[in-house]
TORVO-659866 format. One record per residue (C-alpha): x, z, y; residue in one letter; residue number from 1. Coordinates in pm, whole numbers. Last residue first. Layout:
N
ATOM       px       pz       py   aa     i
ATOM        X        Z        Y    a   NUM
...
***
This chain:
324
ATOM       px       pz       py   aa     i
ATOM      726    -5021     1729    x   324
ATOM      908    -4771     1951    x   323
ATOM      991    -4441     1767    x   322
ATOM      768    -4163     1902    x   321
ATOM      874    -3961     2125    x   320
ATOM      872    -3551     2042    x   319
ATOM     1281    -3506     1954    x   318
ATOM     1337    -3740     2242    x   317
ATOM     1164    -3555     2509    x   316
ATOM     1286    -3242     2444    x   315
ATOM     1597    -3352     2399    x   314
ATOM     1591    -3468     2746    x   313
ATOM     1412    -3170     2882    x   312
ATOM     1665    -2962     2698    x   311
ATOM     1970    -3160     2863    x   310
ATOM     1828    -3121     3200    x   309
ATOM     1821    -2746     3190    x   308
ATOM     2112    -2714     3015    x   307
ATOM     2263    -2908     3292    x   306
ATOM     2136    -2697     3568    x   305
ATOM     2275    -2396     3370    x   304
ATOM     2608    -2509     3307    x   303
ATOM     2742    -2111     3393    x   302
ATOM     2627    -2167     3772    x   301
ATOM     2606    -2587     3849    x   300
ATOM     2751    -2696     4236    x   299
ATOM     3104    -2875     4083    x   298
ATOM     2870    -2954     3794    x   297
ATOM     2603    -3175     4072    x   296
ATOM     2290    -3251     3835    x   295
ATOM     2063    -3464     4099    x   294
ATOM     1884    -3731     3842    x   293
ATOM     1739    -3771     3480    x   292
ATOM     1608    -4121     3410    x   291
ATOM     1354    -4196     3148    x   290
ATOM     1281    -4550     3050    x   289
ATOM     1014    -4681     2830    x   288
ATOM      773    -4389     2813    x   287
ATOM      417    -4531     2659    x   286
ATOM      426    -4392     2324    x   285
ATOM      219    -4090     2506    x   284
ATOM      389    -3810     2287    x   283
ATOM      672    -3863     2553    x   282
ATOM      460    -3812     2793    x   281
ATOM      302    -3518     2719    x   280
ATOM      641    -3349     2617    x   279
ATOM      790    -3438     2968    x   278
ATOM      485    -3259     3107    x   277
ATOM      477    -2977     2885    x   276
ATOM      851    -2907     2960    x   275
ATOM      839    -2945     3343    x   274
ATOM      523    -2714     3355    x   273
ATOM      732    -2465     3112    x   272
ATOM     1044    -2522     3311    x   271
ATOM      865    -2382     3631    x   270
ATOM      800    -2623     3940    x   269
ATOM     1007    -2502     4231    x   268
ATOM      994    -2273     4536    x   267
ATOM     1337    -2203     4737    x   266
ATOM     1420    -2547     4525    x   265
ATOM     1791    -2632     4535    x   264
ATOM     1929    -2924     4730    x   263
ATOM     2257    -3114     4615    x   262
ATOM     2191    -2966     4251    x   261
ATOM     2321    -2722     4067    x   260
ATOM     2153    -2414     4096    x   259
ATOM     1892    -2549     3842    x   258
ATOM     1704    -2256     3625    x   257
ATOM     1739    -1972     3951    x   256
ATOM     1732    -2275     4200    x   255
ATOM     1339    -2327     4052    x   254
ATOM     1271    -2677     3887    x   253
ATOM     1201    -3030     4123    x   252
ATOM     1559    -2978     4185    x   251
ATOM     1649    -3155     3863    x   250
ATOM     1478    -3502     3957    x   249
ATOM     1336    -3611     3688    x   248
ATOM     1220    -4018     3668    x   247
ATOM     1008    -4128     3389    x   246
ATOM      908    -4478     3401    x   245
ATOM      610    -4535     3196    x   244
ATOM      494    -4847     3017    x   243
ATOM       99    -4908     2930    x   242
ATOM      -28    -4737     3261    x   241
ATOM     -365    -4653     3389    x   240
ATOM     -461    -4352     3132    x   239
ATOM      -93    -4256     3142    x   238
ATOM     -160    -4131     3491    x   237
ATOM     -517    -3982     3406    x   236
ATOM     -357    -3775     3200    x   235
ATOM      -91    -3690     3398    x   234
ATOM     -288    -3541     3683    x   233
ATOM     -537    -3423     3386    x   232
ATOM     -331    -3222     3257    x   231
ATOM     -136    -3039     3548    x   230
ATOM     -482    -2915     3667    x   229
ATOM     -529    -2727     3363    x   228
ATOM     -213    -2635     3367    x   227
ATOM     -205    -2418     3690    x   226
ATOM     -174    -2108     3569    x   225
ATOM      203    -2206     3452    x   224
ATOM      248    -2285     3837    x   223
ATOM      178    -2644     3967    x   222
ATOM      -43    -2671     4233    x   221
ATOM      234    -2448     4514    x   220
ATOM      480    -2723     4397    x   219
ATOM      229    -2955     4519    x   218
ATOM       19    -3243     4325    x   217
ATOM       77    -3620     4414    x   216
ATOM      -92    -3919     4442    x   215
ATOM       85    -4223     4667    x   214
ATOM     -154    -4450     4771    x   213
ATOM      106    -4635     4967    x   212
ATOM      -44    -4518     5280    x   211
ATOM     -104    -4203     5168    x   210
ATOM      292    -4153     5051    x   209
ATOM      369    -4307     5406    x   208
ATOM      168    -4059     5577    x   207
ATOM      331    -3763     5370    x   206
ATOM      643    -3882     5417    x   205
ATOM      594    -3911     5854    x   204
ATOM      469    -3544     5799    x   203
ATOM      809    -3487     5714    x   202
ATOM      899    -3329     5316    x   201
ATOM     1103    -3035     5218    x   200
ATOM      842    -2790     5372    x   199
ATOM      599    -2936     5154    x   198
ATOM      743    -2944     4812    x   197
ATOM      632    -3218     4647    x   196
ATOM      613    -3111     4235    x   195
ATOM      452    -3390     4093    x   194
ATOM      466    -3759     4185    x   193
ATOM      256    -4079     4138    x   192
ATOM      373    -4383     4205    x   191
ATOM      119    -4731     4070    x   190
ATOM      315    -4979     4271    x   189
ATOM       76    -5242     4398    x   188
ATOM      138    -5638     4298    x   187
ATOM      191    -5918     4452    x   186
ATOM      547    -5957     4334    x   185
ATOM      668    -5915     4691    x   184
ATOM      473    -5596     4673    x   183
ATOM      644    -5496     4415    x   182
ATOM      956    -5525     4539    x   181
ATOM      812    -5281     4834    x   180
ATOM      701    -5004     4643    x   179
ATOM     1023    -5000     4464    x   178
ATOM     1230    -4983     4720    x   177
ATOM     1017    -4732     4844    x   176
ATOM     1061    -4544     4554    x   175
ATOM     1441    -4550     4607    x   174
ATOM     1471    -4422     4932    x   173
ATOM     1605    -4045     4968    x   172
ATOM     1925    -4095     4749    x   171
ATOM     1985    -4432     4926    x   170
ATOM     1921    -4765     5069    x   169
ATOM     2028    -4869     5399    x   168
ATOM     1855    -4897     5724    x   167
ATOM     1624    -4578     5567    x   166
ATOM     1234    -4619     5559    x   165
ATOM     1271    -4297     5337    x   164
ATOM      980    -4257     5067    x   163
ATOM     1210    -4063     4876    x   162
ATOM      913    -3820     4778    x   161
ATOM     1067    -3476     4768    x   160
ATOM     1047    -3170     4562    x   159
ATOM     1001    -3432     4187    x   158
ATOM      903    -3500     3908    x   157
ATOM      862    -3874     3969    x   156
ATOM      585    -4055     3761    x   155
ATOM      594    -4401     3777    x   154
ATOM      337    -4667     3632    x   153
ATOM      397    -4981     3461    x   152
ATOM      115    -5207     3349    x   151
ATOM      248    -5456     3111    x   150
ATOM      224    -5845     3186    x   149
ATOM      486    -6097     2973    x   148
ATOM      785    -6040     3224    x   147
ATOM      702    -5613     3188    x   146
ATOM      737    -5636     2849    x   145
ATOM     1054    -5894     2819    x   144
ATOM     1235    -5677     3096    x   143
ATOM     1322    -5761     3428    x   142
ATOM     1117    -5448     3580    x   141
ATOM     1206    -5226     3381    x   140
ATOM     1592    -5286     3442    x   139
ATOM     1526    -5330     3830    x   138
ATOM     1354    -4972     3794    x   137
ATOM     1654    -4800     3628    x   136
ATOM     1819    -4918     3905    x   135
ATOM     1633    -4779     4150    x   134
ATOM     1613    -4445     4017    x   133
ATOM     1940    -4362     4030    x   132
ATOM     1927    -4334     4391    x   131
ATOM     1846    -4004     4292    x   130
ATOM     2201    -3876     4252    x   129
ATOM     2422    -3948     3910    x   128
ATOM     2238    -3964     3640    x   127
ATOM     2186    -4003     3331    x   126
ATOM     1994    -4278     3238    x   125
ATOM     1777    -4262     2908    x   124
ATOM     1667    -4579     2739    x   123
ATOM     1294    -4539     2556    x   122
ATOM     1296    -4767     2401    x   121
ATOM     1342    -5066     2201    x   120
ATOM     1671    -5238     2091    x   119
ATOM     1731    -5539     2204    x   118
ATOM     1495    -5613     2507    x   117
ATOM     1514    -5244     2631    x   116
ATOM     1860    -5174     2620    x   115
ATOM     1916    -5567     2784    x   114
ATOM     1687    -5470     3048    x   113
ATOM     1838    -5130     3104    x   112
ATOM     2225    -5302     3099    x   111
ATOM     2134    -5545     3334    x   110
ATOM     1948    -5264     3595    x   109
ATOM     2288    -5090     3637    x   108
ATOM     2470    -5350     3729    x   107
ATOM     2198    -5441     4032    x   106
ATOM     2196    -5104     4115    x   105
ATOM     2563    -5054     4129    x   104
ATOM     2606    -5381     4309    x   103
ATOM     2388    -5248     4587    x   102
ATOM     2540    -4875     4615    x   101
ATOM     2883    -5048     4678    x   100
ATOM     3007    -4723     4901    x    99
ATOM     3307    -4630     4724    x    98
ATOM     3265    -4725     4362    x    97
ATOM     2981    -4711     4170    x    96
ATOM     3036    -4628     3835    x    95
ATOM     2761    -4777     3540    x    94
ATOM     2886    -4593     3204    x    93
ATOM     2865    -4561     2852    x    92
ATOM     2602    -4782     2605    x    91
ATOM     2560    -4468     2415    x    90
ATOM     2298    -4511     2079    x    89
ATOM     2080    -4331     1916    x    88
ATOM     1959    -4336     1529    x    87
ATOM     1747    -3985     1490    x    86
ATOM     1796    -3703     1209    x    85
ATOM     1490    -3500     1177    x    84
ATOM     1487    -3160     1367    x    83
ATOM     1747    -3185     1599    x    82
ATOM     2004    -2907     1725    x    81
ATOM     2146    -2945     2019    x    80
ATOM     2546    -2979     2017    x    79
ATOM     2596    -3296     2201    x    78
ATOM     2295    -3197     2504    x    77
ATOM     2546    -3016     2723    x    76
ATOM     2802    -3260     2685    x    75
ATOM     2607    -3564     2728    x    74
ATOM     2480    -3390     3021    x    73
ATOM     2810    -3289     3164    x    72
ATOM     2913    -3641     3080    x    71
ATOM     2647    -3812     3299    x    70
ATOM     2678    -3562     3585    x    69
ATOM     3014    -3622     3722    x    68
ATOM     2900    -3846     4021    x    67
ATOM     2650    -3620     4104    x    66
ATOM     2902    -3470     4351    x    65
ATOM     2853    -3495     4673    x    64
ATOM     2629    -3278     4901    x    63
ATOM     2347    -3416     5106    x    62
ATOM     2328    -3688     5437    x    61
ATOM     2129    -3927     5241    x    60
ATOM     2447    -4177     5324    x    59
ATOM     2644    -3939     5105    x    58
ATOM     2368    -3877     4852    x    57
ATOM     2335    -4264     4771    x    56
ATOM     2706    -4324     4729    x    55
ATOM     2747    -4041     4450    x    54
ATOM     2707    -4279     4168    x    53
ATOM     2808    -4231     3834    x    52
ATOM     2504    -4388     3676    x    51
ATOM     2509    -4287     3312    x    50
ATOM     2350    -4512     2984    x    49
ATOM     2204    -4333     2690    x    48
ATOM     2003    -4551     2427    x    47
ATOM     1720    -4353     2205    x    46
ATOM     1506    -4402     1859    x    45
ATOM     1681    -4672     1750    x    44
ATOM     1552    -5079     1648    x    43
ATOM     1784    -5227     1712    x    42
ATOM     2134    -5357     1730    x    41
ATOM     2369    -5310     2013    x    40
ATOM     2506    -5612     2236    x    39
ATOM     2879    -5609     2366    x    38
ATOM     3056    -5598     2687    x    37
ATOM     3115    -5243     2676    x    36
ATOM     3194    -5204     2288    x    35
ATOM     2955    -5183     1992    x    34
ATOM     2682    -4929     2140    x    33
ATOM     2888    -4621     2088    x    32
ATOM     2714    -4397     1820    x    31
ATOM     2500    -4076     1850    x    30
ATOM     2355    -3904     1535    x    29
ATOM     2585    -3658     1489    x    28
ATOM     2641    -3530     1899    x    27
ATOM     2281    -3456     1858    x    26
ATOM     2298    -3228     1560    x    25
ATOM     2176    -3225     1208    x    24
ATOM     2203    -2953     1002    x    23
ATOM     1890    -2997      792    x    22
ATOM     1994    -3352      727    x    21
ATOM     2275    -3199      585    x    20
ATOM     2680    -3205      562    x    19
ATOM     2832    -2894      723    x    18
ATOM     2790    -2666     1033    x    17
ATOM     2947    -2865     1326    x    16
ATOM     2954    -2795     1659    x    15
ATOM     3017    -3079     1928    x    14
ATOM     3138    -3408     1999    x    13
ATOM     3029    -3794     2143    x    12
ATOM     3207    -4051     2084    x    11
ATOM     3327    -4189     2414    x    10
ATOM     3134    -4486     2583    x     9
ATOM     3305    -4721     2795    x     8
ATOM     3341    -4677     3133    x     7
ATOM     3270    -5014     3399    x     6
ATOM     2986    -5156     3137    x     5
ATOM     2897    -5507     3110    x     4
ATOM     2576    -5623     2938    x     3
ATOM     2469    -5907     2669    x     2
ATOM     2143    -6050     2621    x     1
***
Protein backbone atom coordinates (compact mmCIF):
# COMPACT_ATOMS: atom_id res chain seq x y z
CA UNK A 1 0.00 0.00 0.00
CA UNK A 2 1.08 3.27 -1.03
CA UNK A 3 0.16 6.82 0.72
CA UNK A 4 0.04 10.49 -0.31
CA UNK A 5 1.46 13.13 1.74
CA UNK A 6 0.55 17.12 1.26
CA UNK A 7 4.41 18.17 2.96
CA UNK A 8 7.08 16.08 2.45
CA UNK A 9 9.38 15.15 5.06
CA UNK A 10 12.59 17.29 5.78
CA UNK A 11 15.67 15.63 7.18
CA UNK A 12 15.68 16.05 10.34
CA UNK A 13 18.79 18.20 12.31
CA UNK A 14 20.36 18.79 15.46
CA UNK A 15 23.67 18.60 17.64
CA UNK A 16 26.27 16.60 16.76
CA UNK A 17 29.17 15.19 18.89
CA UNK A 18 31.09 12.79 16.54
CA UNK A 19 30.81 9.29 15.03
CA UNK A 20 29.49 6.61 17.76
CA UNK A 21 26.84 4.50 18.65
CA UNK A 22 27.39 5.99 22.05
CA UNK A 23 26.62 9.40 20.59
CA UNK A 24 23.67 8.73 18.99
CA UNK A 25 20.94 11.23 18.62
CA UNK A 26 17.38 11.29 17.41
CA UNK A 27 17.75 13.60 14.54
CA UNK A 28 20.66 10.58 13.45
CA UNK A 29 18.63 7.87 13.19
CA UNK A 30 15.60 9.46 11.35
CA UNK A 31 15.19 9.08 7.53
CA UNK A 32 12.46 10.36 5.05
CA UNK A 33 10.20 7.51 4.18
CA UNK A 34 11.24 7.35 0.32
CA UNK A 35 9.26 10.31 -1.04
CA UNK A 36 5.50 11.38 -0.33
CA UNK A 37 3.82 9.11 -2.57
CA UNK A 38 6.07 6.30 -1.89
CA UNK A 39 6.13 3.07 0.38
CA UNK A 40 8.89 2.68 3.25
CA UNK A 41 10.50 -0.56 4.09
CA UNK A 42 10.18 -2.38 7.33
CA UNK A 43 10.67 -3.51 9.88
CA UNK A 44 11.76 0.06 12.18
CA UNK A 45 11.40 0.81 15.47
CA UNK A 46 9.19 4.20 14.86
CA UNK A 47 7.27 6.16 11.81
CA UNK A 48 6.41 9.98 12.44
CA UNK A 49 3.55 11.43 10.52
CA UNK A 50 2.04 15.31 11.55
CA UNK A 51 -1.54 16.45 11.29
CA UNK A 52 -1.44 20.16 10.66
CA UNK A 53 -4.82 20.79 11.38
CA UNK A 54 -6.22 23.68 13.24
CA UNK A 55 -9.89 23.19 11.76
CA UNK A 56 -11.08 21.12 14.69
CA UNK A 57 -10.15 23.82 17.46
CA UNK A 58 -11.82 26.61 15.50
CA UNK A 59 -15.24 25.00 15.30
CA UNK A 60 -14.42 23.72 19.14
CA UNK A 61 -14.61 27.33 19.86
CA UNK A 62 -10.59 27.36 21.34
CA UNK A 63 -7.45 29.10 20.25
CA UNK A 64 -5.69 28.41 16.88
CA UNK A 65 -2.64 27.35 16.34
CA UNK A 66 -1.80 23.62 16.58
CA UNK A 67 -1.27 23.76 13.15
CA UNK A 68 2.56 24.34 13.69
CA UNK A 69 3.03 21.67 16.17
CA UNK A 70 4.44 18.75 14.16
CA UNK A 71 7.79 20.50 13.41
CA UNK A 72 8.17 22.07 16.81
CA UNK A 73 8.07 18.55 18.04
CA UNK A 74 10.30 17.11 15.56
CA UNK A 75 12.44 19.90 16.47
CA UNK A 76 12.35 19.60 20.02
CA UNK A 77 12.83 15.84 20.05
CA UNK A 78 15.92 15.98 16.95
CA UNK A 79 18.65 16.46 19.41
CA UNK A 80 17.63 13.86 22.29
CA UNK A 81 19.95 11.68 23.14
CA UNK A 82 19.20 7.79 22.61
CA UNK A 83 20.58 5.02 24.21
CA UNK A 84 20.89 2.31 21.43
CA UNK A 85 20.67 3.51 17.95
CA UNK A 86 16.96 2.99 16.53
CA UNK A 87 15.83 2.76 12.57
CA UNK A 88 12.81 5.46 12.30
CA UNK A 89 11.30 6.79 9.73
CA UNK A 90 9.29 10.44 8.75
CA UNK A 91 6.50 9.95 6.38
CA UNK A 92 5.97 14.14 6.60
CA UNK A 93 2.84 15.78 6.67
CA UNK A 94 -1.18 15.51 6.54
CA UNK A 95 -2.38 19.63 6.20
CA UNK A 96 -5.79 20.38 6.37
CA UNK A 97 -6.71 23.20 4.65
CA UNK A 98 -9.36 25.72 5.53
CA UNK A 99 -12.14 23.96 7.03
CA UNK A 100 -11.84 20.30 5.15
CA UNK A 101 -11.58 18.53 8.61
CA UNK A 102 -13.25 15.33 6.81
CA UNK A 103 -10.74 14.82 4.03
CA UNK A 104 -7.98 15.43 6.52
CA UNK A 105 -9.10 12.53 8.54
CA UNK A 106 -9.72 10.34 5.92
CA UNK A 107 -5.95 11.30 4.43
CA UNK A 108 -4.62 10.99 7.45
CA UNK A 109 -5.91 7.48 8.33
CA UNK A 110 -4.24 6.03 4.70
CA UNK A 111 -0.95 6.86 5.61
CA UNK A 112 -1.42 5.10 9.44
CA UNK A 113 -2.71 1.96 7.84
CA UNK A 114 -0.14 1.79 5.28
CA UNK A 115 2.69 2.73 8.36
CA UNK A 116 1.33 0.00 10.13
CA UNK A 117 0.89 -2.71 7.36
CA UNK A 118 4.50 -2.10 5.98
CA UNK A 119 6.51 -1.43 8.47
CA UNK A 120 5.30 -2.28 12.05
CA UNK A 121 4.62 -0.06 14.82
CA UNK A 122 4.17 1.90 16.72
CA UNK A 123 3.48 5.15 14.20
CA UNK A 124 3.58 8.42 16.05
CA UNK A 125 1.26 11.41 14.91
CA UNK A 126 2.09 14.67 15.81
CA UNK A 127 -0.30 16.71 16.14
CA UNK A 128 -2.07 19.36 15.40
CA UNK A 129 -5.39 19.82 17.81
CA UNK A 130 -7.26 16.84 19.24
CA UNK A 131 -9.21 16.09 16.38
CA UNK A 132 -6.14 14.34 15.64
CA UNK A 133 -7.28 11.55 17.15
CA UNK A 134 -9.72 10.52 14.71
CA UNK A 135 -7.61 9.91 12.15
CA UNK A 136 -5.19 8.08 13.76
CA UNK A 137 -8.18 5.85 14.66
CA UNK A 138 -9.43 5.29 10.92
CA UNK A 139 -5.68 4.15 10.33
CA UNK A 140 -6.01 1.50 13.23
CA UNK A 141 -8.89 0.62 12.42
CA UNK A 142 -8.23 -0.35 8.55
CA UNK A 143 -5.24 -2.08 9.33
CA UNK A 144 -4.20 -5.82 8.56
CA UNK A 145 -4.34 -6.51 12.60
CA UNK A 146 -7.31 -5.02 13.43
CA UNK A 147 -9.09 -6.57 9.75
CA UNK A 148 -7.97 -10.14 10.98
CA UNK A 149 -9.58 -9.61 14.84
CA UNK A 150 -7.30 -7.70 17.48
CA UNK A 151 -8.76 -6.17 20.50
CA UNK A 152 -8.03 -2.45 20.47
CA UNK A 153 -8.44 -0.37 23.41
CA UNK A 154 -7.92 3.53 23.88
CA UNK A 155 -6.42 5.26 26.48
CA UNK A 156 -6.73 9.15 26.28
CA UNK A 157 -4.59 11.16 28.71
CA UNK A 158 -6.46 13.52 28.92
CA UNK A 159 -8.56 17.03 31.03
CA UNK A 160 -11.52 16.50 28.89
CA UNK A 161 -13.42 13.63 27.35
CA UNK A 162 -14.40 14.85 23.72
CA UNK A 163 -17.49 13.12 24.03
CA UNK A 164 -19.17 16.20 22.16
CA UNK A 165 -22.50 15.27 20.28
CA UNK A 166 -21.30 18.25 18.03
CA UNK A 167 -23.28 18.89 14.34
CA UNK A 168 -19.84 18.71 13.01
CA UNK A 169 -16.85 16.95 14.07
CA UNK A 170 -14.09 18.51 15.94
CA UNK A 171 -11.38 19.07 18.62
CA UNK A 172 -14.00 18.14 21.37
CA UNK A 173 -15.57 15.01 19.40
CA UNK A 174 -13.34 12.57 18.24
CA UNK A 175 -13.93 9.70 20.72
CA UNK A 176 -17.33 9.76 19.97
CA UNK A 177 -16.65 9.31 16.55
CA UNK A 178 -15.07 6.56 17.47
CA UNK A 179 -17.57 5.14 19.78
CA UNK A 180 -20.02 5.34 17.23
CA UNK A 181 -18.01 3.63 14.10
CA UNK A 182 -17.70 1.02 16.21
CA UNK A 183 -20.84 0.51 16.92
CA UNK A 184 -21.71 0.24 13.29
CA UNK A 185 -19.11 -2.52 13.32
CA UNK A 186 -21.00 -4.23 16.10
CA UNK A 187 -18.69 -3.83 18.34
CA UNK A 188 -18.16 -1.66 21.81
CA UNK A 189 -15.32 0.82 22.04
CA UNK A 190 -13.13 -0.16 24.92
CA UNK A 191 -12.20 4.12 26.00
CA UNK A 192 -10.74 4.62 28.95
CA UNK A 193 -9.28 8.02 30.00
CA UNK A 194 -7.05 9.47 32.72
CA UNK A 195 -6.71 12.77 33.91
CA UNK A 196 -10.68 14.28 33.51
CA UNK A 197 -10.71 17.30 35.02
CA UNK A 198 -14.07 17.97 36.46
CA UNK A 199 -14.70 21.48 36.22
CA UNK A 200 -13.59 21.25 32.49
CA UNK A 201 -16.20 18.71 31.77
CA UNK A 202 -20.55 19.12 31.68
CA UNK A 203 -22.48 16.84 33.60
CA UNK A 204 -24.08 16.00 30.12
CA UNK A 205 -20.00 14.43 29.47
CA UNK A 206 -20.01 12.67 32.34
CA UNK A 207 -23.46 10.93 31.48
CA UNK A 208 -22.39 10.18 28.10
CA UNK A 209 -18.89 8.79 29.30
CA UNK A 210 -21.24 6.32 31.68
CA UNK A 211 -23.30 5.57 29.08
CA UNK A 212 -20.61 4.51 26.84
CA UNK A 213 -18.90 2.76 29.68
CA UNK A 214 -16.42 5.15 29.66
CA UNK A 215 -13.75 4.49 32.80
CA UNK A 216 -11.83 7.14 33.88
CA UNK A 217 -9.72 8.35 36.95
CA UNK A 218 -9.65 12.28 37.95
CA UNK A 219 -6.96 14.69 37.88
CA UNK A 220 -7.58 15.01 41.68
CA UNK A 221 -6.81 10.54 41.49
CA UNK A 222 -3.76 10.98 39.91
CA UNK A 223 -0.99 12.77 41.95
CA UNK A 224 2.55 11.06 42.35
CA UNK A 225 0.85 9.52 45.71
CA UNK A 226 -1.53 8.20 43.75
CA UNK A 227 0.41 5.45 41.79
CA UNK A 228 -0.83 2.74 43.19
CA UNK A 229 -4.09 3.49 41.86
CA UNK A 230 -2.57 4.68 38.51
CA UNK A 231 -1.31 0.96 38.06
CA UNK A 232 -3.83 -0.95 38.09
CA UNK A 233 -6.18 1.56 35.95
CA UNK A 234 -3.72 0.78 33.19
CA UNK A 235 -3.10 -2.47 34.06
CA UNK A 236 -6.17 -3.72 33.83
CA UNK A 237 -6.49 -1.63 30.48
CA UNK A 238 -3.76 -3.49 28.68
CA UNK A 239 -5.10 -6.62 30.37
CA UNK A 240 -8.27 -6.35 27.82
CA UNK A 241 -6.53 -5.06 24.83
CA UNK A 242 -3.96 -6.65 22.31
CA UNK A 243 -3.35 -3.15 20.27
CA UNK A 244 -3.34 0.17 22.05
CA UNK A 245 -4.06 3.53 20.77
CA UNK A 246 -2.27 6.05 22.70
CA UNK A 247 -3.66 9.45 22.47
CA UNK A 248 -1.88 12.54 24.76
CA UNK A 249 -3.38 15.39 24.97
CA UNK A 250 -0.69 18.00 26.31
CA UNK A 251 -3.05 19.84 28.62
CA UNK A 252 -3.74 16.77 30.51
CA UNK A 253 -0.08 18.04 32.38
CA UNK A 254 0.08 21.18 34.74
CA UNK A 255 0.11 24.90 32.73
CA UNK A 256 3.51 25.40 34.62
CA UNK A 257 5.12 22.09 32.33
CA UNK A 258 2.59 22.85 29.19
CA UNK A 259 1.66 26.61 28.80
CA UNK A 260 1.16 25.99 25.36
CA UNK A 261 -1.78 24.63 24.63
CA UNK A 262 -5.36 26.02 23.56
CA UNK A 263 -6.54 25.31 27.27
CA UNK A 264 -4.06 24.98 30.10
CA UNK A 265 -4.69 22.81 33.17
CA UNK A 266 -5.40 25.08 36.53
CA UNK A 267 -4.91 21.36 38.01
CA UNK A 268 -3.13 18.77 35.84
CA UNK A 269 -1.66 15.30 35.93
CA UNK A 270 2.18 15.59 36.92
CA UNK A 271 4.92 14.57 34.30
CA UNK A 272 5.99 11.75 36.53
CA UNK A 273 2.29 10.11 36.35
CA UNK A 274 2.37 11.01 32.55
CA UNK A 275 5.89 9.49 32.27
CA UNK A 276 5.20 6.15 34.11
CA UNK A 277 2.17 5.74 32.24
CA UNK A 278 3.54 6.25 28.73
CA UNK A 279 6.52 4.02 29.94
CA UNK A 280 4.00 1.24 31.04
CA UNK A 281 2.63 1.10 27.90
CA UNK A 282 5.12 1.17 25.83
CA UNK A 283 6.85 -1.78 27.75
CA UNK A 284 3.34 -3.43 27.06
CA UNK A 285 4.31 -4.47 23.24
CA UNK A 286 0.81 -3.69 22.68
CA UNK A 287 1.04 0.28 21.58
CA UNK A 288 0.42 0.48 17.85
CA UNK A 289 -0.21 4.08 17.34
CA UNK A 290 0.55 6.96 19.62
CA UNK A 291 -0.72 10.38 18.83
CA UNK A 292 0.45 13.50 20.65
CA UNK A 293 -2.14 16.44 20.46
CA UNK A 294 -2.81 20.35 21.59
CA UNK A 295 0.99 21.82 21.35
CA UNK A 296 0.12 25.54 20.15
CA UNK A 297 4.19 27.27 19.69
CA UNK A 298 2.65 30.70 19.10
CA UNK A 299 1.02 29.92 22.94
CA UNK A 300 4.42 27.67 24.22
CA UNK A 301 6.82 29.71 27.10
CA UNK A 302 10.67 29.01 26.29
CA UNK A 303 9.46 25.53 24.11
CA UNK A 304 8.41 24.11 27.22
CA UNK A 305 5.09 22.46 26.13
CA UNK A 306 7.01 20.91 23.39
CA UNK A 307 9.78 19.59 25.48
CA UNK A 308 7.29 18.21 27.37
CA UNK A 309 5.73 16.29 24.55
CA UNK A 310 8.92 15.48 22.91
CA UNK A 311 10.28 13.63 26.18
CA UNK A 312 7.12 11.62 26.53
CA UNK A 313 7.63 10.63 22.97
CA UNK A 314 11.13 9.64 23.35
CA UNK A 315 10.30 8.27 26.28
CA UNK A 316 8.14 6.06 24.83
CA UNK A 317 10.22 5.00 21.98
CA UNK A 318 13.50 4.50 23.73
CA UNK A 319 11.39 1.82 26.19
CA UNK A 320 9.03 0.03 23.24
CA UNK A 321 9.88 -2.85 22.15
CA UNK A 322 10.58 -3.43 18.45
CA UNK A 323 7.42 -4.91 16.78
CA UNK A 324 7.85 -8.57 15.84
Amino acid sequence: MTFTVDVTPQPWTGRDDGPGADLVRWHHVVAPAADGGGACAGPWHAAFVGFRSDAGVRRNQGRPGAADGPDALRRALAPMALRHPLHAVDAGDVEVRGDDLESGHRRLGEVVTALLDRGGRPVVVLGGSHEVAYGSYLGLAGSRAVREGARVGVLNLDAHFDLRDDARPSSGTPFLQMARDEEAHGRRLDYRVLGVSRPSNTRRLFDTADRLGVRYLLDTECGVLDRDRVDTFVGEFLADCDLVHLSIDLDVLPAAAAPGVSAPAAYGVPMEVVERVCAAVAASGRLAVCDVAELNPALDIDDRTARAGARLVHRILDVAPPAA
